[in-house]
C-alpha positions in Angstrom: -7.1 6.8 -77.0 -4.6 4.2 -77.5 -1.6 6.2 -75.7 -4.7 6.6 -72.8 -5.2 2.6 -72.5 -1.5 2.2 -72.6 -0.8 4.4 -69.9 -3.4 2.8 -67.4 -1.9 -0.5 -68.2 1.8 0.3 -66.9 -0.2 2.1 -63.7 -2.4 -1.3 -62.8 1.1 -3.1 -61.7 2.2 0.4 -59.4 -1.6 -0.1 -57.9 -1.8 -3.4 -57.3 1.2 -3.5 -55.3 0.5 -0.7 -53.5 -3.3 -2.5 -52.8 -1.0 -5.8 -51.6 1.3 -3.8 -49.3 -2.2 -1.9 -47.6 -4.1 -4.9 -47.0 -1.3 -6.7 -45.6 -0.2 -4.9 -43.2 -4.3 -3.7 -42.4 -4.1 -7.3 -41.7 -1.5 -7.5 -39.3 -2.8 -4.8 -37.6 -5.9 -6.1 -37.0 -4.2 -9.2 -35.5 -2.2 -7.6 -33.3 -4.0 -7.2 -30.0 -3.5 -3.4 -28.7 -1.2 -3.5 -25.8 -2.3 -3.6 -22.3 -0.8 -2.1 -19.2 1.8 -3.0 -17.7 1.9 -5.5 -14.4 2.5 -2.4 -11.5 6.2 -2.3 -10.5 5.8 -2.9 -6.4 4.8 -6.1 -7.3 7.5 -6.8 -10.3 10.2 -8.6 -9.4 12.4 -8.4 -12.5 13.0 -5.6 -14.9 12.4 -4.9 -18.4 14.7 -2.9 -20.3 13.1 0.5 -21.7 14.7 4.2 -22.5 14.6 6.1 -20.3 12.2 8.5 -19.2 9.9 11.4 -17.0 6.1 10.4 -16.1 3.8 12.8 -14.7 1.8 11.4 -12.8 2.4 7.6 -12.8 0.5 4.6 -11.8 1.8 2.6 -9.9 4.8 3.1 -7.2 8.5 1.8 -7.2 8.1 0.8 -3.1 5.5 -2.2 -2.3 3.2 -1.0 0.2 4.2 -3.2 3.3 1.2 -6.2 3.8 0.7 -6.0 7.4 1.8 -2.4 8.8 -2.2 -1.7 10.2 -0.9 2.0 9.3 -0.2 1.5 5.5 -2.7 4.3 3.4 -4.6 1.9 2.1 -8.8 1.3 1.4 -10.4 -1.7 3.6 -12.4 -2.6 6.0 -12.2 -4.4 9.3 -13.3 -6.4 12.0 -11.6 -7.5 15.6 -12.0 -8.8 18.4 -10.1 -6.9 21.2 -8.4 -7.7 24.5 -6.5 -5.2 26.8 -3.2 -6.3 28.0 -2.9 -5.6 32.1 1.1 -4.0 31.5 1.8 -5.5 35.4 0.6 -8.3 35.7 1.1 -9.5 31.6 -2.6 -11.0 31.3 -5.0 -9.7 29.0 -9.0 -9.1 29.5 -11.6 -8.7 27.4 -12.3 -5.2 26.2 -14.7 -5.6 23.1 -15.5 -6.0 19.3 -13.9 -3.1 17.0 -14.6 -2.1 13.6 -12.1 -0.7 11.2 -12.5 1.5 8.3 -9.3 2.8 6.6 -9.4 4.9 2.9 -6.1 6.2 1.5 -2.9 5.3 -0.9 -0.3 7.0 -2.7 -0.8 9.5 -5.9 2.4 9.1 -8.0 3.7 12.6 -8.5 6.6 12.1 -10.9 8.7 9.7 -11.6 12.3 9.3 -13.7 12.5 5.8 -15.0 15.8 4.7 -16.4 13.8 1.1 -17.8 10.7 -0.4 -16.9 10.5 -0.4 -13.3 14.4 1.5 -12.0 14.3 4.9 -11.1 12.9 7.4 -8.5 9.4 8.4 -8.2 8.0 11.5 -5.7 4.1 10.6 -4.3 1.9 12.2 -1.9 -0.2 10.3 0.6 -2.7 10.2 2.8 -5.3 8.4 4.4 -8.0 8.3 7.1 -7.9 5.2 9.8 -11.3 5.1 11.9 -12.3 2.6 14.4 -15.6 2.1 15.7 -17.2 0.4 19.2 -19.3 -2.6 17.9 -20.1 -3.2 21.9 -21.9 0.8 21.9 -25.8 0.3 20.0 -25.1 3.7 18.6 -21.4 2.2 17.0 -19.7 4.7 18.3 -16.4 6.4 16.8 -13.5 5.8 19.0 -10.8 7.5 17.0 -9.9 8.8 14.0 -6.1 9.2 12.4 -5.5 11.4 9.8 -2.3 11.1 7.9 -0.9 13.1 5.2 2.9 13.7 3.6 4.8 12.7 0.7 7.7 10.3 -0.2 10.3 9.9 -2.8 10.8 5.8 -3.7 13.7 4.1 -5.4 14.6 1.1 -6.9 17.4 -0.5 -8.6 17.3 -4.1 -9.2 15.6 -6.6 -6.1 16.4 -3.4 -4.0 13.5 -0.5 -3.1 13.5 1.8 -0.2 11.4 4.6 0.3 11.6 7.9 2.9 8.0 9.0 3.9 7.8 12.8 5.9 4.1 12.6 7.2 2.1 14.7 9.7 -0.9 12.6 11.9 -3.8 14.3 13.8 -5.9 12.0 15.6 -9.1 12.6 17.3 -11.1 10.7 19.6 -15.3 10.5 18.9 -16.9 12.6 21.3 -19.1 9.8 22.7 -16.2 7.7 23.4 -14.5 10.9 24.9 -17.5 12.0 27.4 -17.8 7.9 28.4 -13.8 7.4 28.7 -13.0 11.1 31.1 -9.6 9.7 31.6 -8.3 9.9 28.3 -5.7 12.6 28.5 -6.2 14.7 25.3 -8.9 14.5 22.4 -6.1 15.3 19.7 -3.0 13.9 19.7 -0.3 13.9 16.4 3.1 13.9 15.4 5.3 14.7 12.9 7.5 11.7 11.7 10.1 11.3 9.4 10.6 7.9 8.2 13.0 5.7 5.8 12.9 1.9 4.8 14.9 -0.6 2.5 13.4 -3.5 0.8 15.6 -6.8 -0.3 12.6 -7.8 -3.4 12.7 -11.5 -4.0 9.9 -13.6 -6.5 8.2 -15.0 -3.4 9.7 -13.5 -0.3 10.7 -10.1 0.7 12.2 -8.1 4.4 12.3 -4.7 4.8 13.6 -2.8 7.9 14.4 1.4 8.7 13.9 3.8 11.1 12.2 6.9 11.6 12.5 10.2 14.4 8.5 11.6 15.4 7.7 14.9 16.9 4.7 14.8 19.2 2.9 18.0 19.2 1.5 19.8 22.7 4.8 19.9 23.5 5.3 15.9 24.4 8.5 15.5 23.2 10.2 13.3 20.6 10.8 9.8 20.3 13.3 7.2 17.7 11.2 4.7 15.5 12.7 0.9 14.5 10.5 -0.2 12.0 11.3 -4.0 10.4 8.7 -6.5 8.7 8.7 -9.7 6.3 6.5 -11.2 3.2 5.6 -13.5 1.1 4.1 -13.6 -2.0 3.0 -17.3 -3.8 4.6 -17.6 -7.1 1.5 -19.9 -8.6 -2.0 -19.3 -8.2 -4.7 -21.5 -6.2 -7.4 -22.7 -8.3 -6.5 -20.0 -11.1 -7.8 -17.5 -9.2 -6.2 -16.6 -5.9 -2.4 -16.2 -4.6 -1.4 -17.3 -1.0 0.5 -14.1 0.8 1.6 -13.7 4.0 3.7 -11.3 6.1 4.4 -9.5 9.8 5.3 -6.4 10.4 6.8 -5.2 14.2 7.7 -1.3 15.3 9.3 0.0 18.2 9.4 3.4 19.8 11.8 4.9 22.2 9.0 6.7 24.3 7.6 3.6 24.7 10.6 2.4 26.2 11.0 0.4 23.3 7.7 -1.3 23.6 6.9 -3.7 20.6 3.7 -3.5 18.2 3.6 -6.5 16.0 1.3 -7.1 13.4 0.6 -10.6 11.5 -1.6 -11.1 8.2 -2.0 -14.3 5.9 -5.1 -15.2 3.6 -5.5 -14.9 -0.4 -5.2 -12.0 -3.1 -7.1 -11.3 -6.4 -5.8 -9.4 -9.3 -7.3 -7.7 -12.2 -5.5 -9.8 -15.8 -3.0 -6.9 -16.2 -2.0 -6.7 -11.7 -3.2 -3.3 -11.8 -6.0 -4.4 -9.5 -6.3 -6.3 -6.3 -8.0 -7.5 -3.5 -7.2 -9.3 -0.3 -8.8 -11.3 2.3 -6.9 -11.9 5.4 -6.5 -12.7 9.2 -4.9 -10.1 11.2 -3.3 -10.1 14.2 -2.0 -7.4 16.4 -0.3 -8.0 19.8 1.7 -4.9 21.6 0.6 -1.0 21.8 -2.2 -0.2 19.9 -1.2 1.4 16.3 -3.8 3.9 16.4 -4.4 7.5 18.4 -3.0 7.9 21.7 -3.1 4.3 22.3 0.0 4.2 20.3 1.9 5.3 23.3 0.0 4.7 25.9 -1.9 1.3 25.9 -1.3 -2.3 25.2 -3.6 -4.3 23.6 -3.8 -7.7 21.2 -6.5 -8.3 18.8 -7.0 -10.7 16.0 -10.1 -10.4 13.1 -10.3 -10.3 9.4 -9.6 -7.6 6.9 -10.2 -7.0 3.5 -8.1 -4.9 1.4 -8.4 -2.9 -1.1 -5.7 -1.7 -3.8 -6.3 0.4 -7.4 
């Protein structure tokens, strides 16, 4: 009995220390908040350093989308106010109230990160940009563009670039067809094959490329110049929004080098960890028309609001 008590005796030190080391570090795990996700890198404009790595299927992308290309997959919704642009004679006339509807992004693929946000990440895309007659009482659908492809993004330090191959079908609404005979084909598309290089900054950032398209129905082939600026408020307004701003301009050679340029400022909300966000913004448009066969055959200049959508 005695040899019993003794033992338990030299034991209660061994088990109180092992007690002391538990419930301190139960302690500091319950302080410790769990970790949240990380800020998406397109809108990073430092680094981290981190081992390197293979992701299936990542979130976010190494190549911001551009702000105002009005052909960037992307969800939102529009609406313009329209003016034909008289090629001769330079003057533009009324043609009308439009409403946009655009659903698409990027789904990251897989990626090889050498830290945080370096490395080279293959997505696919795809997206659907409709526009609809707001002057018709049945709304009706004007065109539709459907895009699909992939792309392979990089990005080493303040320096991204991406290379997109895509294929785009578009396809006039029938009512706008039967009440517009002299549109010259109901489907039109291309093929297109199209690089860009981003210089990242904190607040501001240019990108410019260029890109080769394949028209289908035998209608030849044309060069692409493609060129834009950003930029992004470091501080918040209020606590809650962020100023942004940016224009984007193409040119293609079929067009005889005709320019489409495309201007966007308003504000942008973010979910706490960036992974979310939402913009509000004025657009404007001036040049041939980004969308269907319009994109090579008519001028136009518009200016609305749009509200974007990013997850």
């Amino acid at each position: 009995m005695l040899a019993t008590v003794v033992s338990h005796a030299r034991l209660a030190p061994i088990v109180f220390a092992v007690a002391t080391i538990w419930m301190g570090q139960a302690k500091a795990l319950a302080q410790t908040p769990p970790p949240g996700p990380s800020p998406r890198c397109e809108y990073v404009a430092g680094d981290r350093p981190e081992p390197m790595r293979i992701i299936l299927f990542p979130d976010d992308d190494l190549f911001r989308p551009p702000l105002a290309d009005p052909k960037e997959p992307r969800n939102g919704f529009d609406y313009r106010g329209a003016r034909g642009i008289d090629s001769d004679a330079g003057s533009a006339r009324a043609a009308g109230q439009v409403a946009g509807i655009t659903v698409g992004g990027n789904v990251g693929v897989w990626a090889r990160k050498t830290s945080a946000c370096h490395g080279v990440q293959i997505s696919m895309i795809g997206g659907v940009f409709a526009q609809f007659n707001l002057d018709a009482s049945s709304r009706d659908l004007i065109n539709a563009d459907y895009v699909i492809g992939a792309q392979i993004a990089m990005r080493t330090n303040r320096v991204s670039s991406r290379i997109r191959v895509f294929h785009q079908s578009s396809h006039l609404g029938e009512d706008f067809f039967h009440q517009n005979p002299s549109a010259s084909d109901p489907n039109f598309g291309f093929q297109a094959l199209e690089g860009l290089i981003s210089l990242d900054g904190e607040r501001w950032r240019a990108y410019g490329g260029a890109g080769y398209l394949w028209f289908m129905n035998d209608d030849g082939t044309s060069a692409l110049v493609h060129a834009g600026a950003e930029f992004r408020a470091r501080d918040l307004w209020f606590a809650m929004v962020r100023p942004v701003a940016g224009v984007d301009v193409t040119s293609l050679q079929s067009r005889s080098w005709g320019l489409t340029t495309s201007a966007t400022g308003g504000v942008d909300w973010t979910s706490p960890a960036e992974t979310r966000r939402m913009r509000l913004v004025i657009l404007f448009t001036n040049g041939y028309s980004p969308f269907g066969q319009a994109s090579v055959q008519r001028q136009s200049r518009t200016l609305g609001l749009q509200w974007q959508i990013e997850f």
